[in-house]
ZABAPA-452248 format. One record per residue (C-alpha): residue in three letters; x, y, z. Coordinates in steps of 0.1 Angstrom, whole numbers, plus 5000, padded with zeros to 4 digits. Example, Ala and Ser with C-alpha at 12.3 -4.5 7.8 and 13.67 -1.06 7.14 Angstrom:
// residues 2
+-----+------+------+------+
! res !    u !    v !    w !
+-----+------+------+------+
! ala ! 5123 ! 4955 ! 5078 !
! ser ! 5137 ! 4989 ! 5071 !
+-----+------+------+------+
This chain:
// residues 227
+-----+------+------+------+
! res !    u !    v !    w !
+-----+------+------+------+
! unk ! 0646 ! 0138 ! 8419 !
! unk ! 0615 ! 0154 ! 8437 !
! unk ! 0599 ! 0185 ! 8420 !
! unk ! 0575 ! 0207 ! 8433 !
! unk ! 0553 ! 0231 ! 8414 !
! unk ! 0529 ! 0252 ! 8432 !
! unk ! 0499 ! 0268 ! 8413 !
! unk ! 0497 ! 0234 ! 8395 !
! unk ! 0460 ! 0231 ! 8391 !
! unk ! 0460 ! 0246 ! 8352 !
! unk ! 0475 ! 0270 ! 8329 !
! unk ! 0516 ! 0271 ! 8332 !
! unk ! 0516 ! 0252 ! 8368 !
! unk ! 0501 ! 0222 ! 8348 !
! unk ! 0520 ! 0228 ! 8320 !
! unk ! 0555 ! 0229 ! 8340 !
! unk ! 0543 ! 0195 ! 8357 !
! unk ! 0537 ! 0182 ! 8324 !
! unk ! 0573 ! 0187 ! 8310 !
! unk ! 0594 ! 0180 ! 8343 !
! unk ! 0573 ! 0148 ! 8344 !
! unk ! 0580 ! 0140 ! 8310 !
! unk ! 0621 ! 0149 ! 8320 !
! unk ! 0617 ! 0123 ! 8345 !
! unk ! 0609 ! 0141 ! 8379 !
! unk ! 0589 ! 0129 ! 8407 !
! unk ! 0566 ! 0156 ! 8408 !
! unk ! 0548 ! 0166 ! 8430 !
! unk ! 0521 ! 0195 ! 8425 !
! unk ! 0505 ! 0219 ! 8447 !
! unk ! 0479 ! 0243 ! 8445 !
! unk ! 0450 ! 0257 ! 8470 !
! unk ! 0424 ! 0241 ! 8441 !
! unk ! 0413 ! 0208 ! 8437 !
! unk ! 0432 ! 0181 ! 8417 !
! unk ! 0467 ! 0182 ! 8427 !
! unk ! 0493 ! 0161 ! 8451 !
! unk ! 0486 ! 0182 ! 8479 !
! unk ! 0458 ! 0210 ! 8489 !
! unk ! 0476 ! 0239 ! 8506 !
! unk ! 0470 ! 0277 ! 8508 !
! unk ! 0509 ! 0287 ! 8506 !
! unk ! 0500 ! 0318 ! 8531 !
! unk ! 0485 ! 0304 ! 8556 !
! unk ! 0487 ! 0267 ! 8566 !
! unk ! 0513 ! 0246 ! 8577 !
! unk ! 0536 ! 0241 ! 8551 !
! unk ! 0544 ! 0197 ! 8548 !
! unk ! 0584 ! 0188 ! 8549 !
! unk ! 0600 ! 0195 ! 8520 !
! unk ! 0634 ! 0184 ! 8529 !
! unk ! 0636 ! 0159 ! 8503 !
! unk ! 0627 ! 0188 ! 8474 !
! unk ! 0656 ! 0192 ! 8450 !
! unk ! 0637 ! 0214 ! 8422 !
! unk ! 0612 ! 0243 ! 8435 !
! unk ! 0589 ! 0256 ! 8409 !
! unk ! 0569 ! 0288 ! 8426 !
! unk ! 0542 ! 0296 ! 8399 !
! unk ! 0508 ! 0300 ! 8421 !
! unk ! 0498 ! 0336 ! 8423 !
! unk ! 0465 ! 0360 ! 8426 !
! unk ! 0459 ! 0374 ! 8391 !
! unk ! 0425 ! 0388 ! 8396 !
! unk ! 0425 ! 0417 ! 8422 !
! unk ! 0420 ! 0451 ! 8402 !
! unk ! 0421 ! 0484 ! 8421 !
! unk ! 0442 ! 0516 ! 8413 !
! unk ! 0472 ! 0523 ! 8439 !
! unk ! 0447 ! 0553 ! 8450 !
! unk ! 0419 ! 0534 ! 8455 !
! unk ! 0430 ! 0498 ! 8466 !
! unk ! 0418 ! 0488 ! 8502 !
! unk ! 0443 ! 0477 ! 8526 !
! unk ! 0426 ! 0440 ! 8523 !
! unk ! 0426 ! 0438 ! 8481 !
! unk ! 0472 ! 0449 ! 8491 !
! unk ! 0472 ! 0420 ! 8514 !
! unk ! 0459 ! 0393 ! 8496 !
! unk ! 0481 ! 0397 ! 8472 !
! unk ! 0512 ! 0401 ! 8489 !
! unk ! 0505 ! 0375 ! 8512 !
! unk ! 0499 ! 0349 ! 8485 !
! unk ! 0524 ! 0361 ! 8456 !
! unk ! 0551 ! 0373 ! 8476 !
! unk ! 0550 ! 0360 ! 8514 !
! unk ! 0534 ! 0324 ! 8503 !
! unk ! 0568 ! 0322 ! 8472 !
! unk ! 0592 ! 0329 ! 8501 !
! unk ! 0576 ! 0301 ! 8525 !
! unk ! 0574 ! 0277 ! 8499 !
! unk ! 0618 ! 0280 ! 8490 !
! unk ! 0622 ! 0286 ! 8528 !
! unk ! 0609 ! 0255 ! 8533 !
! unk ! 0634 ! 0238 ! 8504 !
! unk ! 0662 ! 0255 ! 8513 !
! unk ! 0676 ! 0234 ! 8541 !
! unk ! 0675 ! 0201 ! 8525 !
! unk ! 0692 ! 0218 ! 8494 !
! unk ! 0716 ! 0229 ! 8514 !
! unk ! 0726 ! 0198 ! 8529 !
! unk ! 0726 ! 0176 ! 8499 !
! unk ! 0747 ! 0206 ! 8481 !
! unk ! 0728 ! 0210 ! 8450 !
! unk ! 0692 ! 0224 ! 8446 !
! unk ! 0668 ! 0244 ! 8418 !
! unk ! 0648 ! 0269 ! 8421 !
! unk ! 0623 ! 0286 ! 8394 !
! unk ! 0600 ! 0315 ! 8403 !
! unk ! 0575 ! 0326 ! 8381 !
! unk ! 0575 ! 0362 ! 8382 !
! unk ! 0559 ! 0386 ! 8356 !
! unk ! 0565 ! 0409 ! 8333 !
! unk ! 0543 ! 0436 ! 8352 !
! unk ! 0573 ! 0432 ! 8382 !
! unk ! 0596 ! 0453 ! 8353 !
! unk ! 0572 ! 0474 ! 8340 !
! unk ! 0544 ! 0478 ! 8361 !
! unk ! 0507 ! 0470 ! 8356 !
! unk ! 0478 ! 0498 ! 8358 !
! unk ! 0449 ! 0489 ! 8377 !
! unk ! 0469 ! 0458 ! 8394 !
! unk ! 0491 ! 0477 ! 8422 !
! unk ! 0497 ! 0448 ! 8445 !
! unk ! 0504 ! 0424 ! 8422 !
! unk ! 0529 ! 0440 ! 8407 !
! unk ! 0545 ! 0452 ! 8434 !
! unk ! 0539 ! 0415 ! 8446 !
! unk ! 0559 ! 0402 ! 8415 !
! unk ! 0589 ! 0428 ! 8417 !
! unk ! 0590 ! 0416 ! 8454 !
! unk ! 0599 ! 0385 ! 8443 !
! unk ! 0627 ! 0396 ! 8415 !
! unk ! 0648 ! 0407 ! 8452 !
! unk ! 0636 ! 0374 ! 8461 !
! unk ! 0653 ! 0353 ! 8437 !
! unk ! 0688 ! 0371 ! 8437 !
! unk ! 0692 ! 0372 ! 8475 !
! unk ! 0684 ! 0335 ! 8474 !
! unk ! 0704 ! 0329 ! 8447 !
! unk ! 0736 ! 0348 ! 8463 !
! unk ! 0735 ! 0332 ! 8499 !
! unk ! 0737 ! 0298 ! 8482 !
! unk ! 0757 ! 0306 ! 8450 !
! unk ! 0787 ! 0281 ! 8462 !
! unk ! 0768 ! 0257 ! 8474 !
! unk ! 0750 ! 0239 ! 8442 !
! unk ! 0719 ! 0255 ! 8439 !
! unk ! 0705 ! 0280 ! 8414 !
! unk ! 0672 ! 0305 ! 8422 !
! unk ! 0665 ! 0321 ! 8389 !
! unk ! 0627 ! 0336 ! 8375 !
! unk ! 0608 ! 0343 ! 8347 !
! unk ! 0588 ! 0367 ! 8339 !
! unk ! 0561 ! 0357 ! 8312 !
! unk ! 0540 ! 0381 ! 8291 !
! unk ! 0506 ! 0375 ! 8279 !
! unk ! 0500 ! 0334 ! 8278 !
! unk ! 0473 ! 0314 ! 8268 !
! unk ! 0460 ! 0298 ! 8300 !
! unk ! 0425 ! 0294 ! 8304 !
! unk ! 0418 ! 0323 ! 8326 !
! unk ! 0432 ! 0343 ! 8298 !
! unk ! 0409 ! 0327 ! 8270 !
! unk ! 0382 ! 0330 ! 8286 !
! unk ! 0382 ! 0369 ! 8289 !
! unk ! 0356 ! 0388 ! 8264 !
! unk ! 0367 ! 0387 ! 8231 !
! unk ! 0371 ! 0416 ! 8222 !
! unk ! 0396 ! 0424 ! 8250 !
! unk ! 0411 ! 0392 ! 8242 !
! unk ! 0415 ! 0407 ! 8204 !
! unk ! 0431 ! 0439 ! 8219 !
! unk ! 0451 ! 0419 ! 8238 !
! unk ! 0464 ! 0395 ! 8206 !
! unk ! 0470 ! 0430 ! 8188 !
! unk ! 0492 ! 0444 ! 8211 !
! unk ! 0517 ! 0416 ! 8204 !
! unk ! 0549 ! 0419 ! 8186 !
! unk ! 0547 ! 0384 ! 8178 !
! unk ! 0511 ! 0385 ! 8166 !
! unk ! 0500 ! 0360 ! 8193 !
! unk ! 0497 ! 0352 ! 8228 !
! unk ! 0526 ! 0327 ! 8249 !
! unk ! 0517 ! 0294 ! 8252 !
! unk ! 0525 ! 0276 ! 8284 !
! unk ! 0546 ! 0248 ! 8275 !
! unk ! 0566 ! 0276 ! 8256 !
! unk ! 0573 ! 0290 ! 8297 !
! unk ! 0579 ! 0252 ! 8311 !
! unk ! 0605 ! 0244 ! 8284 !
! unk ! 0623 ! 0273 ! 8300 !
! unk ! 0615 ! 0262 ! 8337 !
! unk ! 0627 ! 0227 ! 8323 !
! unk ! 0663 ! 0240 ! 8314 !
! unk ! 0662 ! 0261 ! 8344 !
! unk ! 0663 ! 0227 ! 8365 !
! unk ! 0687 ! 0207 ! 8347 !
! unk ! 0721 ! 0204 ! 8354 !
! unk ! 0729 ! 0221 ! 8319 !
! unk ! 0721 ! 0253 ! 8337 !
! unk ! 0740 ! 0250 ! 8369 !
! unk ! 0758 ! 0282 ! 8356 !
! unk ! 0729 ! 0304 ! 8358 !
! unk ! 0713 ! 0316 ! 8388 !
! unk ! 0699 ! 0353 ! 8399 !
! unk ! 0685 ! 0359 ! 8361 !
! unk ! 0652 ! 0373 ! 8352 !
! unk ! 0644 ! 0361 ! 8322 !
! unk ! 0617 ! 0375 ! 8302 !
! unk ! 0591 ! 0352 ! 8280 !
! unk ! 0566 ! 0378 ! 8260 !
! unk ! 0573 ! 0372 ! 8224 !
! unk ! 0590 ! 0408 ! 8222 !
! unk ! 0564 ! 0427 ! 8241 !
! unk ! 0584 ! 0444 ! 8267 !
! unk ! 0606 ! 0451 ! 8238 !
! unk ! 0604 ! 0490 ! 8216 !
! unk ! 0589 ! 0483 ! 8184 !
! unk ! 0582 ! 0521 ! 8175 !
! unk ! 0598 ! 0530 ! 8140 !
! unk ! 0605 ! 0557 ! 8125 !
! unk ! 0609 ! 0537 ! 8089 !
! unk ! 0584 ! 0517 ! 8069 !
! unk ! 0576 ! 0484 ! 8086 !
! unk ! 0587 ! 0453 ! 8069 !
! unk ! 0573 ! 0416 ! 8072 !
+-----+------+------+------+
């Protein structure tokens, strides 16, 4: 069965190619960098026929824009709702028919977990993130009877490259924060994406499904911590 993954270049896109690969899938990845199946900015070119897509992995995203709600330019919002949001919804648009017709289909949306609880100093993308929570169920109710799934997942803090490369010290902070006592790693989010798109979850669909080691989770006590 053909797979796509967008935001394939590295980090969980590669990752999630890895795995659904390894399951078997002709995948086929897609990312606006170098080194993929196909070289396509999700926002703005022509999207190529998808009609023969059976699993649709959206993972690409804009992580980097930083700007408080009060002082984010109209530009810094737009970037990132035109990749993250409006780029996700072309890429399933473009899937949908041929799911439809075959009657059975997968979708997988990486989300985060700033779409649930927000992110200060990152307005637009996680406004861009929750966008695509509404998203997934809407897709996944118009086409609940008809074989395919829409589902997404919303990762915490994972070990990607962009994220080990920040200063150590932040990345310290960061590693401290966690319940878990480390960071996600990204085959740890495409073994979920992998069930996701397997007939063994043909059940679920409209789920957000959150992957941060306990982060999101309360942790305060008023009793003695144990280990």
């Amino acid at each position: 069965m053909k797979a796509l993954v967008t935001g394939a270049a590295a980090g969980i896109g590669s990752a999630i190619c890895a795995r659904l690969a390894g399951a078997g899938f002709d995948v086929m990845g897609l990312d606006r960098a170098p080194g993929c199946d196909l070289r396509v900015d999700v926002a703005r070119d022509e999207l190529p026929d998808f009609s023969d897509v059976g699993v649709c992995v959206v993972n690409h995203g804009i992580t980097t824009t930083v700007a408080p709600a009060h002082d984010m330019t109209a530009e810094q919002w737009s970037g990132d709702i035109d990749v993250n949001l409006t780029g996700a919804f072309r890429v399933v648009q473009a899937c949908l028919p041929g799911m439809r017709e075959r009657g059975y289909g997968r979708i997988v949306v990486i989300s985060s977990v700033a779409a649930a609880g927000g992110l200060p100093g990152q307005v637009a993308y996680a406004a861009s993130k929750a966008g695509l929570l509404g998203l997934v169920k809407t897709v996944a109710a118009e086409n609940a009877g008809l074989g395919i799934t829409a589902n997404a997942i919303l990762p915490g803090m994972i070990a990607t490259e962009k994220v080990k490369a920040m200063p150590p010290e932040v990345l310290e902070r960061v590693t401290e924060l966690q319940p878990s006592g480390r960071l996600g790693e990204p085959e740890e989010v495409a073994g979920l994406v992998l069930y996701l798109t397997s007939d063994e979850a043909g059940y679920v669909t409209g789920q957000d499904i959150v992957v941060d080691g306990g982060m999101s989770l309360n942790t305060f006590t008023l009793t003695r911590r144990r280990r």
